[in-house]
C-alpha positions as a Python dict, from the first residue, in 0.01 Angstrom:
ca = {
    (1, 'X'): (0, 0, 0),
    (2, 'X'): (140, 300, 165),
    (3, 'X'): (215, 588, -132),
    (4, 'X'): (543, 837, 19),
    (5, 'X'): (537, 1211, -86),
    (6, 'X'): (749, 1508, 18),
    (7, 'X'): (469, 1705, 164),
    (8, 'X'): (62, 1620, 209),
    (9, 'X'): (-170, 1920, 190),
    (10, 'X'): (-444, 1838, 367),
    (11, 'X'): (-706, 2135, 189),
    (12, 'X'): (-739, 2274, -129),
    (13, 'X'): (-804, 2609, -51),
    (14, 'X'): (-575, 2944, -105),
    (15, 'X'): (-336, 2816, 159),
    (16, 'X'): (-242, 2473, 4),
    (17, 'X'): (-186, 2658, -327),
    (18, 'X'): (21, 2896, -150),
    (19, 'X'): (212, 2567, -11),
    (20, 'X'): (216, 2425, -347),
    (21, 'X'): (317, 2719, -566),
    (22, 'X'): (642, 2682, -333),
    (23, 'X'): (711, 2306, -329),
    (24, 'X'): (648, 2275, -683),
    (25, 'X'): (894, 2462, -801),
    (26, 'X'): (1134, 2362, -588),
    (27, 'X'): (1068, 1965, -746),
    (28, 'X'): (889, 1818, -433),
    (29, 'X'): (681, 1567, -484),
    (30, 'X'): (284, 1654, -330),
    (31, 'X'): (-23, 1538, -230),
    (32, 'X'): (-329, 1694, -227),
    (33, 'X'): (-620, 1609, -21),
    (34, 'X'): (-959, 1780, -89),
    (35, 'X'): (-1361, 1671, 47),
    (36, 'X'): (-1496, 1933, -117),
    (37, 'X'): (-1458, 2176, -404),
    (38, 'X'): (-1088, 2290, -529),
    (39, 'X'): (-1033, 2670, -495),
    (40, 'X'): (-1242, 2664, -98),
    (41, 'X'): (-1465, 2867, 47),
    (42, 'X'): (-1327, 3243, -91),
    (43, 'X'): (-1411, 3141, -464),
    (44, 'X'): (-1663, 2900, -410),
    (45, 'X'): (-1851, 2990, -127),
    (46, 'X'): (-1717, 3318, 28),
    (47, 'X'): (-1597, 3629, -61),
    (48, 'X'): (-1592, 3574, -491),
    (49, 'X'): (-1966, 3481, -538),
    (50, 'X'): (-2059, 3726, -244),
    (51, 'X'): (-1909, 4028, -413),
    (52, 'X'): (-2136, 3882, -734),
    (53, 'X'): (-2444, 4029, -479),
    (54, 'X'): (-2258, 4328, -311),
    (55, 'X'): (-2228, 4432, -676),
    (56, 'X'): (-2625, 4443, -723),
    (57, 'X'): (-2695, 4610, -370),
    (58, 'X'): (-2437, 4882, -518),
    (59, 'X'): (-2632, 4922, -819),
    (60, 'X'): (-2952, 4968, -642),
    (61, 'X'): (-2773, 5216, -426),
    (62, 'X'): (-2660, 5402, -723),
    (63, 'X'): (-3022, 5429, -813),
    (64, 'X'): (-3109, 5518, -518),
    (65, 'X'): (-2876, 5828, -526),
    (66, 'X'): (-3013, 5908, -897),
    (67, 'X'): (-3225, 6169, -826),
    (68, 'X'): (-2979, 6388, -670),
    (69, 'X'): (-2831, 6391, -935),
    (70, 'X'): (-3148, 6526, -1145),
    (71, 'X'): (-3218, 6208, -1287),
    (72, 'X'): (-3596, 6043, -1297),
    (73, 'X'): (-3575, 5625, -1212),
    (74, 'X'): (-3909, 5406, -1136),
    (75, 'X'): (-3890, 5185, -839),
    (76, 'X'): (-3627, 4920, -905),
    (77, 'X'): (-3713, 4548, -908),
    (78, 'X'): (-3449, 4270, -824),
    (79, 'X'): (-3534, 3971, -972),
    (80, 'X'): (-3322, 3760, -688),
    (81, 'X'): (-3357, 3380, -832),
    (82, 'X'): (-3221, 3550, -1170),
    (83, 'X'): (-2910, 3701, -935),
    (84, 'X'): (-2848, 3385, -785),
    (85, 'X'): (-2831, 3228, -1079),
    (86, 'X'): (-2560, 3462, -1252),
    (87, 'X'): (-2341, 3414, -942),
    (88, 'X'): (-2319, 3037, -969),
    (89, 'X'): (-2269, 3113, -1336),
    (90, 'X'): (-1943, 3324, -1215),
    (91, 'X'): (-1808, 3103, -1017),
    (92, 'X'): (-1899, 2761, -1176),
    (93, 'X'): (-1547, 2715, -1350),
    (94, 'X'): (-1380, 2706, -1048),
    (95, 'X'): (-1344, 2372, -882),
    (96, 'X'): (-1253, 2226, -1242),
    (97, 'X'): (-973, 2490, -1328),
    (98, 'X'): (-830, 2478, -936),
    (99, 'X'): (-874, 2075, -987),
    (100, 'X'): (-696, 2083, -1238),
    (101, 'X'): (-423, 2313, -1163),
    (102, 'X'): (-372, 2087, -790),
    (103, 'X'): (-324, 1809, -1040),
    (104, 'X'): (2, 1946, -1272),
    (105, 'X'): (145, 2023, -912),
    (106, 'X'): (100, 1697, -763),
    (107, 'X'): (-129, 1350, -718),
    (108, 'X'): (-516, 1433, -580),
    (109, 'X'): (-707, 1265, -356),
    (110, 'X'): (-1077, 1283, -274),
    (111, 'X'): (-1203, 1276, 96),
    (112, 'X'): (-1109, 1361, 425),
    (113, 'X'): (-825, 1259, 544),
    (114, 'X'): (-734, 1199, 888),
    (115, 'X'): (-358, 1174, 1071),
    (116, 'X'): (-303, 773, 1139),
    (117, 'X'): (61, 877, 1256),
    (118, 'X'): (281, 1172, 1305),
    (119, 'X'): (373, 1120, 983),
    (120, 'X'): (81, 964, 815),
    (121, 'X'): (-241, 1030, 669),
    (122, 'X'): (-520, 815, 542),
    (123, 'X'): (-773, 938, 321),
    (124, 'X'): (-1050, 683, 179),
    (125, 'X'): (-848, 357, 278),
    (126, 'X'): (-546, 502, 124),
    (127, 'X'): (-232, 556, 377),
    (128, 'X'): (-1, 827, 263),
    (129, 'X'): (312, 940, 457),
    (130, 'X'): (496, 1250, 464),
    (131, 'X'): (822, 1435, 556),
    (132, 'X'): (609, 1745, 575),
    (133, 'X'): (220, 1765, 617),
    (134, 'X'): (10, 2121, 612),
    (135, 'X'): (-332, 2172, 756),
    (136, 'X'): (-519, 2366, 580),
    (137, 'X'): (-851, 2270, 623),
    (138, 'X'): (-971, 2633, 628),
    (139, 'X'): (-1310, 2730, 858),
    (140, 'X'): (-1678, 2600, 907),
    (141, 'X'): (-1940, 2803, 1030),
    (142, 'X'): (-1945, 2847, 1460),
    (143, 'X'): (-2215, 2631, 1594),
    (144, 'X'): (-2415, 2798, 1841),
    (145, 'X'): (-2582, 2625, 2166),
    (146, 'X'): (-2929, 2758, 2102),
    (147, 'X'): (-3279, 2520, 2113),
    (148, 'X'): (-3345, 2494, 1744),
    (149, 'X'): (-2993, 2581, 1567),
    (150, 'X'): (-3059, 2335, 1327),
    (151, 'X'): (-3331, 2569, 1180),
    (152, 'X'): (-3079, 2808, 1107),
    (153, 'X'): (-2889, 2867, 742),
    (154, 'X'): (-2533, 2926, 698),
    (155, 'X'): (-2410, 3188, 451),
    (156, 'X'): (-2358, 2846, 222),
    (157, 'X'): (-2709, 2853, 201),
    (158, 'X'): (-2779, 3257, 145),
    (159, 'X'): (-2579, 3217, -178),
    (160, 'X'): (-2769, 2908, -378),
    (161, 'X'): (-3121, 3014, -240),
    (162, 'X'): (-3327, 3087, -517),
    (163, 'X'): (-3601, 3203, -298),
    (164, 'X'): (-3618, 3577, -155),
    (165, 'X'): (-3712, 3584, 174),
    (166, 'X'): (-3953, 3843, 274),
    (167, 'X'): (-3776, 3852, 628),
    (168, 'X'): (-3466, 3709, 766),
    (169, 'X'): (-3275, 3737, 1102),
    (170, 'X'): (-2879, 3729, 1208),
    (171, 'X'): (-2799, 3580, 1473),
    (172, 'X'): (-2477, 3707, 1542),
    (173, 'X'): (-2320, 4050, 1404),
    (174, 'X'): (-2024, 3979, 1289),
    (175, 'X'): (-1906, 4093, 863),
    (176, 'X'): (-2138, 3789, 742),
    (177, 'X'): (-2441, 3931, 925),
    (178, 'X'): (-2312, 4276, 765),
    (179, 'X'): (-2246, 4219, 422),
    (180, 'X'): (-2555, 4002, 392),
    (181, 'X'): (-2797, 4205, 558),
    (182, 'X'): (-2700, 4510, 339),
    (183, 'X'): (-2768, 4318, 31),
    (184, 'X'): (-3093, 4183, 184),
    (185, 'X'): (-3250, 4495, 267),
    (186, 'X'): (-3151, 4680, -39),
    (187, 'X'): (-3307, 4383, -227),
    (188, 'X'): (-3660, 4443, 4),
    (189, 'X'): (-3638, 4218, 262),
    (190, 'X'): (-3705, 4281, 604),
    (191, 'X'): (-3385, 4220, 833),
    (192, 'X'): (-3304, 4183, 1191),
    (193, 'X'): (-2945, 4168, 1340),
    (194, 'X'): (-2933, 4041, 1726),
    (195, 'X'): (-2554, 4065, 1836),
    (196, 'X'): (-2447, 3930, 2197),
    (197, 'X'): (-2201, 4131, 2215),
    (198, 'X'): (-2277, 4554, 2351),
    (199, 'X'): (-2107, 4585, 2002),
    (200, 'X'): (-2163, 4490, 1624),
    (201, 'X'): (-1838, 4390, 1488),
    (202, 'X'): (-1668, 4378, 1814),
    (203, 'X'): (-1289, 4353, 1692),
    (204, 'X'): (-1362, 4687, 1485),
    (205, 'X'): (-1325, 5028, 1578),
    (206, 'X'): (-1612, 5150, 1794),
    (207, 'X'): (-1636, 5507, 1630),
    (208, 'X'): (-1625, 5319, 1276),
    (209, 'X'): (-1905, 5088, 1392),
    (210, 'X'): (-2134, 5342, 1473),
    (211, 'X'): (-2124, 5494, 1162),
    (212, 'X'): (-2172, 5184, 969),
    (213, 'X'): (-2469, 5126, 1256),
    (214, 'X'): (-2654, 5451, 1183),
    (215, 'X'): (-2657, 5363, 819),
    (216, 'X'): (-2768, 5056, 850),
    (217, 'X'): (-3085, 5128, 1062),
    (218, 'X'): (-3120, 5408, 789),
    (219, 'X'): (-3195, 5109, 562),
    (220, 'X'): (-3450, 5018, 744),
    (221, 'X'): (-3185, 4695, 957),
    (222, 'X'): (-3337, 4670, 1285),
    (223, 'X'): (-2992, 4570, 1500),
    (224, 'X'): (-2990, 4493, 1911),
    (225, 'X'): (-2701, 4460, 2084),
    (226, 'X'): (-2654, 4280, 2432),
    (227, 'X'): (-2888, 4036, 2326),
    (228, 'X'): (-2939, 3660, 2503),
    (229, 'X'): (-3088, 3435, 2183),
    (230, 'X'): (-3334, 3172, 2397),
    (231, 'X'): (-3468, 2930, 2169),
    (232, 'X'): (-3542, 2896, 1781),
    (233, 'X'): (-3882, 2732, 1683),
    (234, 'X'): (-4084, 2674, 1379),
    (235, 'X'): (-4427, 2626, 1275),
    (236, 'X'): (-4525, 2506, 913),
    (237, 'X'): (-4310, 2764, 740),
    (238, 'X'): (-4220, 3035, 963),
    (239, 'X'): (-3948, 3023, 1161),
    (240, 'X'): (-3935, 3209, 1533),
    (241, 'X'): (-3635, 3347, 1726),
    (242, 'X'): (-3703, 3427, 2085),
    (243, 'X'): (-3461, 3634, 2276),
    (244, 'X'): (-3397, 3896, 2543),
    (245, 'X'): (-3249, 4216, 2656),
    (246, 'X'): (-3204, 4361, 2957),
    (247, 'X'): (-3398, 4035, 3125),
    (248, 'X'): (-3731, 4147, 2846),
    (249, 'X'): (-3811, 3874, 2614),
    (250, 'X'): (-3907, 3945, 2262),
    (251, 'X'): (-3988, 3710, 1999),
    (252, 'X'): (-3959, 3793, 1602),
    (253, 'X'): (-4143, 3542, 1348),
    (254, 'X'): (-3958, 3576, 988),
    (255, 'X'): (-3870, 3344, 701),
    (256, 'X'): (-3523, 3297, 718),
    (257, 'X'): (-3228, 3287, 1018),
    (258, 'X'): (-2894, 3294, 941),
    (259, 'X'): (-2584, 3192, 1152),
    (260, 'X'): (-2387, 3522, 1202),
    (261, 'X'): (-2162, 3434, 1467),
    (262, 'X'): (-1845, 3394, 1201),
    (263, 'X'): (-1666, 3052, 1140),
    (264, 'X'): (-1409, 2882, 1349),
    (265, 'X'): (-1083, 2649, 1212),
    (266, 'X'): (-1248, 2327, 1049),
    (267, 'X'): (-960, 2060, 1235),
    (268, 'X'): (-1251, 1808, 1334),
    (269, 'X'): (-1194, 1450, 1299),
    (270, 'X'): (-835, 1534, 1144),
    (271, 'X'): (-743, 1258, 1472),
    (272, 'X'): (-486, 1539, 1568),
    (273, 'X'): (-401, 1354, 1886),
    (274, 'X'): (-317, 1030, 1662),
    (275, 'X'): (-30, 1219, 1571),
    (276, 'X'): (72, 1417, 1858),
    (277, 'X'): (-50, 1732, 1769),
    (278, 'X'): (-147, 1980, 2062),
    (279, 'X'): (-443, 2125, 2049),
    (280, 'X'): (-807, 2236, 2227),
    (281, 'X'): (-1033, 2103, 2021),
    (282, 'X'): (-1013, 2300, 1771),
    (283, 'X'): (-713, 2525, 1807),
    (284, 'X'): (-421, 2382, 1689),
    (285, 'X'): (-85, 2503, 1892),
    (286, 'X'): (172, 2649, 1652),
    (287, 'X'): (466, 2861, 1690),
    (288, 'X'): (589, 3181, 1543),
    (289, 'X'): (614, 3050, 1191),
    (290, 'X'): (289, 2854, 1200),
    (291, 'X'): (470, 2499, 1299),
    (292, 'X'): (276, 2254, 1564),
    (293, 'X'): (444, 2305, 1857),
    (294, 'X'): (465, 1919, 1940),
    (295, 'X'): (535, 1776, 1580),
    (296, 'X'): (766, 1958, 1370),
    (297, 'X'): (645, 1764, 1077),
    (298, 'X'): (300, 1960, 1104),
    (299, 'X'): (246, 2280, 979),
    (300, 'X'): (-71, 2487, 1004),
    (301, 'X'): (-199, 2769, 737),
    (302, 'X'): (-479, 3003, 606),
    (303, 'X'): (-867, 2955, 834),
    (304, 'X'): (-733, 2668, 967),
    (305, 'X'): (-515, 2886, 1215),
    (306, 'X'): (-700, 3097, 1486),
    (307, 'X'): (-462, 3370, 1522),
    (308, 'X'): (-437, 3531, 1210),
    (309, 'X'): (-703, 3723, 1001),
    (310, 'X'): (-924, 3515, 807),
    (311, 'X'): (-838, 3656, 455),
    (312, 'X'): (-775, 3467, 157),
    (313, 'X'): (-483, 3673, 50),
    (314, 'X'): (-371, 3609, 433),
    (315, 'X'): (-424, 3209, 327),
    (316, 'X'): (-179, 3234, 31),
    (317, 'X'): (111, 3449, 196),
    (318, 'X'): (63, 3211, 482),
    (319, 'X'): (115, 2867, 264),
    (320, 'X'): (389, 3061, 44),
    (321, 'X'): (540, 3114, 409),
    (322, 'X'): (550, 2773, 457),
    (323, 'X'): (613, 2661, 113),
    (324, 'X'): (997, 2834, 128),
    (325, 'X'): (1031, 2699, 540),
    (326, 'X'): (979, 2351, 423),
    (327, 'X'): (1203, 2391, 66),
    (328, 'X'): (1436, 2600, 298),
    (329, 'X'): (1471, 2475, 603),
    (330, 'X'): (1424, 2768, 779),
    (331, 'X'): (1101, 2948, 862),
    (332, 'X'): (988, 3330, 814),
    (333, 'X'): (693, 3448, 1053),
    (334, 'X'): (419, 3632, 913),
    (335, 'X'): (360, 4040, 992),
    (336, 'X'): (14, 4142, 909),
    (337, 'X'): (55, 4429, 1077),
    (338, 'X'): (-4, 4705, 768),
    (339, 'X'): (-290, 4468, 651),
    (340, 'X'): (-572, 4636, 543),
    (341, 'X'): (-908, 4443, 503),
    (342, 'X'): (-1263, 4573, 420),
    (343, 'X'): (-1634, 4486, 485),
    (344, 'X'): (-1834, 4496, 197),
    (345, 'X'): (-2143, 4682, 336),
    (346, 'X'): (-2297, 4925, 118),
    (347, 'X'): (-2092, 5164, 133),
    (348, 'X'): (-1820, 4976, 265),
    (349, 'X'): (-1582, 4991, 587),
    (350, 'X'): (-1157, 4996, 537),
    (351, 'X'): (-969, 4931, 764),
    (352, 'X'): (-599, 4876, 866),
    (353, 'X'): (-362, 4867, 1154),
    (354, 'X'): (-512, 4985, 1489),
    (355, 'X'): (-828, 5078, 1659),
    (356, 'X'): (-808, 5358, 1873),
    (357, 'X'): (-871, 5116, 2160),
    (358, 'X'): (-594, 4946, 2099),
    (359, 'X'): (-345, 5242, 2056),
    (360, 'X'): (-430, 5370, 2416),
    (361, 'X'): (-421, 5023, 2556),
    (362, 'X'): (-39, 4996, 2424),
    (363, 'X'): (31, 5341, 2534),
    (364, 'X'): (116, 5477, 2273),
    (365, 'X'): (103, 5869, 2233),
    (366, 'X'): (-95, 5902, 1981),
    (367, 'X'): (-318, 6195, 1778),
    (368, 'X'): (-649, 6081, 1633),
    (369, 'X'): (-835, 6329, 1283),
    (370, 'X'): (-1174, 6201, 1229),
    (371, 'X'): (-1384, 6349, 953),
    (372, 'X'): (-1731, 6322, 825),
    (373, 'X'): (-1686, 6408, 446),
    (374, 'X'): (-2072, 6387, 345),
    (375, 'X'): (-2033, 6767, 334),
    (376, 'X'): (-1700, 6778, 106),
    (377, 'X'): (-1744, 6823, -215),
    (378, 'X'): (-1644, 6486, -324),
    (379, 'X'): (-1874, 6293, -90),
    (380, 'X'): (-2150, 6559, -256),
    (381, 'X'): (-2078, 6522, -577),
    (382, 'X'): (-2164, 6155, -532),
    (383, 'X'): (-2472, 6214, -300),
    (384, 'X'): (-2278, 5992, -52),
    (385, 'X'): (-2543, 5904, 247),
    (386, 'X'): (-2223, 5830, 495),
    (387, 'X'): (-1853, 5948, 434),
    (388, 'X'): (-1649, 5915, 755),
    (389, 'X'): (-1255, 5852, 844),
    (390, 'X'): (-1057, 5790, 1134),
    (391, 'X'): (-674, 5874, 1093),
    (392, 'X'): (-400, 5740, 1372),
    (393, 'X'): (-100, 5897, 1402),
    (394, 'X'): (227, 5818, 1645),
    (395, 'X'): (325, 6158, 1770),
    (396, 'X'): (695, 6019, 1830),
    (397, 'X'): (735, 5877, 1454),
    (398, 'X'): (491, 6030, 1228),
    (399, 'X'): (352, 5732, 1103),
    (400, 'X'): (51, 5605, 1059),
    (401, 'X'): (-58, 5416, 1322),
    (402, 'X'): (-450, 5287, 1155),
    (403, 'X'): (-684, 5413, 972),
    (404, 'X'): (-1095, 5344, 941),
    (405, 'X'): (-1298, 5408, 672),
    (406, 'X'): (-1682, 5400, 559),
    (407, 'X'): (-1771, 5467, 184),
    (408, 'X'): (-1552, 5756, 5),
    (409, 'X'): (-1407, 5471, -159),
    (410, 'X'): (-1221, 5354, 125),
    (411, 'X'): (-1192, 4987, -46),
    (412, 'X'): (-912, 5149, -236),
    (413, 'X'): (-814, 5473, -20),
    (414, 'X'): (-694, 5200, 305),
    (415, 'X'): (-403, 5072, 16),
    (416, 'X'): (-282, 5379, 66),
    (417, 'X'): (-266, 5380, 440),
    (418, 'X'): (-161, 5037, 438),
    (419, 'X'): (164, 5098, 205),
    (420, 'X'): (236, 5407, 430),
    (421, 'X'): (258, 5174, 684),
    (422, 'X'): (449, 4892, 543),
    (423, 'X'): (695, 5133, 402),
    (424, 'X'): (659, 5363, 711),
    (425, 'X'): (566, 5718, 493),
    (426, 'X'): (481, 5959, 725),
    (427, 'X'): (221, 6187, 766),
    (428, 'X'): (413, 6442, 613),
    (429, 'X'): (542, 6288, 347),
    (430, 'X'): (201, 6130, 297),
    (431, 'X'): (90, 6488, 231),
    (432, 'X'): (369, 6590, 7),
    (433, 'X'): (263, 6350, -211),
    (434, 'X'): (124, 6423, -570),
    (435, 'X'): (-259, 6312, -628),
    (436, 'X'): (-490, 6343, -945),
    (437, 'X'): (-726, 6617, -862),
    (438, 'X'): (-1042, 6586, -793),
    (439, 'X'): (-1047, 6263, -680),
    (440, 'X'): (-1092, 6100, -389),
    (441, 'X'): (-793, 5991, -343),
    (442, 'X'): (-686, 6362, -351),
    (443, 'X'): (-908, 6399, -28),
    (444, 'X'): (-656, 6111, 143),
    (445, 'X'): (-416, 6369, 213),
    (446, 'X'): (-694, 6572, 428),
    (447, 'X'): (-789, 6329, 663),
    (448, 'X'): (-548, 6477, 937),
}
């Protein structure tokens, strides 16, 4: 028997809530289709329980810095199995409480469901039709066409191991490899980044990169760049990478290897082309406000799309976007164009609107401030091993055109660059704001 709702969410991540949060309200009628665990990857696998282990590489950071600040410490000892286990603890509500919530906003099914029509989805025998159906099936980790992938972890993994490995390698530097490898090697273990790319974290700003590069390797994180991964062997317990630069081979024996290489839109065996849905495999053709291009019944959101940051709070504004376009009738694109997002190294890089790349390539005319504030007194006062900004400013407008942080507390400083540029402040009256003194947020209005 075929069951007939208003909409079909295929995900229960943050952009089917953002859907639902709409649709709801407005007295649609929804269905929910989830494989996995309510809530997604953010809460349940991402950026919630990672944060749980940022948080202890900041406290051993903090001790590292204590003797600067005249204070005796003995050698600090993670017990990682214990950390593991407190994260899961964290997060273990979860599922159940996003469950539950999917379930006062409309009927939940388990599985995967699949398109049998343009209007029609069946998930574990059960054929459900729609008016309106969202994908948002979020991301899965990139495969990569190396000899002996399947040795390789995903950041799934990194987060219920128990076990701390005594040395690990990334393949791939992208913010996974970063965040994780900071942890790792705060927590003792020996870490290796090899990034294809000439860069690490080739979308970011170069100058920004660098920074966070040099502190890194200050760690003790061995990183190449430009590097050619061969093959991936293993022999009882120990797991080998073999790769190359510059036409040398190199091979590095370790306990761990972790897929780095970042996560692509999770649309397999959705049987897209069942219902006329345009696609490439795995990017789904949408238009300006994140409708399919070939059915207008099919709407896209959150990981799930490939042009848009993947960012939970970029997930819910999406689905809340589509939420009103389906209640409405009319769609809204999104502009995520004063959007700041971080990397939670430690310290951390902030960052919103342009690279400096990306300014000259629009010809813009432009003035760039960058400052190293490891000599201010604020970034002294905190023994801060690496204080740096990068300030963009449009000559023409006075407004902020980007700005790049590492450490200073840029995690919070970028929200001020980013409302500057949503409410286009400029400079100037940037600087004639009013700041608590001495903070750093005070030092903001110094970084050009």
């Amino acid at each position: 028997m075929t069951q007939k709702f208003d909409i079909i969410i295929i995900g229960g991540g943050n952009a089917g809530f953002g859907v639902s949060a709409v649709a709801h309200d407005a007295g649609k009628s929804i269905a929910f289709i989830e494989e996995r665990d309510f809530g997604g990857t953010c809460p349940n696998r991402g950026c919630t329980p990672k944060k749980v282990l940022v948080a202890a590489a900041h406290a051993l950071h903090e001790i590292e810095t204590a003797n600067a600040h005249c204070i005796e410490v003995g050698k600090p000892k993670l017990d990682w199995s214990a950390l593991i286990r407190r994260e899961k603890a964290m997060i273990d509500f979860i599922p159940d409480a996003m469950g539950d919530l999917a379930a006062k906003r409309g009927t939940v099914f388990r599985g995967r469901g699949a398109f049998t029509g343009p209007n029609s989805v069946e998930v574990n025998g059960q054929e459900l039709t729609a008016d309106s159906i969202v994908i948002a099936t979020g991301s899965r980790p990139r495969q990569l066409p190396i000899p002996g992938a399947e040795y390789m972890i995903t950041s799934d993994e990194v987060l219920s191991d128990e076990n701390q490995p005594k040395e690990v390698v990334f393949i791939g530097g992208g913010v996974i490899a970063m965040e994780f490898s900071h942890v790792y090697a705060r927590a003792g273990t020996k870490v290796t980044i090899l990034e294809a790319m000439p860069q690490l974290l080739p979308r970011m700003d170069v100058d920004t990169v660098n920074v966070i590069k040099a502190e890194s390797e200050r760690l003790g994180i061995v990183i190449h760049t430009g590097v050619k991964v061969e093959e991936i062997t293993k022999d009882g317990e120990t797991l080998s990478v073999k790769y190359s630069i510059n036409d040398q081979d190199h091979v590095v024996a370790v306990d761990r290897i972790v897929n780095g290489a970042g996560r692509i839109a999770n649309t397999d065996g959705l049987n897209l082309d069942v219902a006329g849905i345009e696609h490439d495999g795995i990017a789904i053709k949408v238009d300006e406000i994140m409708r399919s291009v070939s059915n207008p019944s099919i709407w896209v959101a959150g990981d799930a799309l490939v042009n848009t940051p993947q960012l939970s709070p970029v997930a819910t504004h999406e689905g809340r976007l589509i939420g009103k376009a389906i209640v409405s009738g009319s769609g809204q694109s999104a502009d995520f164009s004063g959007l700041p997002s971080c990397v939670y190294t430690v310290p951390a890089i902030s960052t919103v609107g342009l690279t400096e790349a990306e300014a000259h390539s629009k010809g813009i005319d432009f003035r760039v401030s960058k400052n190293d504030m490891t000599g201010w007194f604020s970034g002294k006062s905190y023994a801060e091993s690496a204080a740096w900004a990068k300030v963009l400013i449009d000559n023409e407008t006075d407004q902020f055109l980007g700005a790049h942080m590492v450490g200073h507390q840029g995690e919070d400083l970028i929200h001020l660059f980013a409302m500057a540029m949503q409410h286009k402040i400029t400079a100037a009256e940037f600087q004639a704001s009013h700041f608590a003194f001495p903070t750093f947020s005070s030092d903001a209005k110094n970084l050009f």
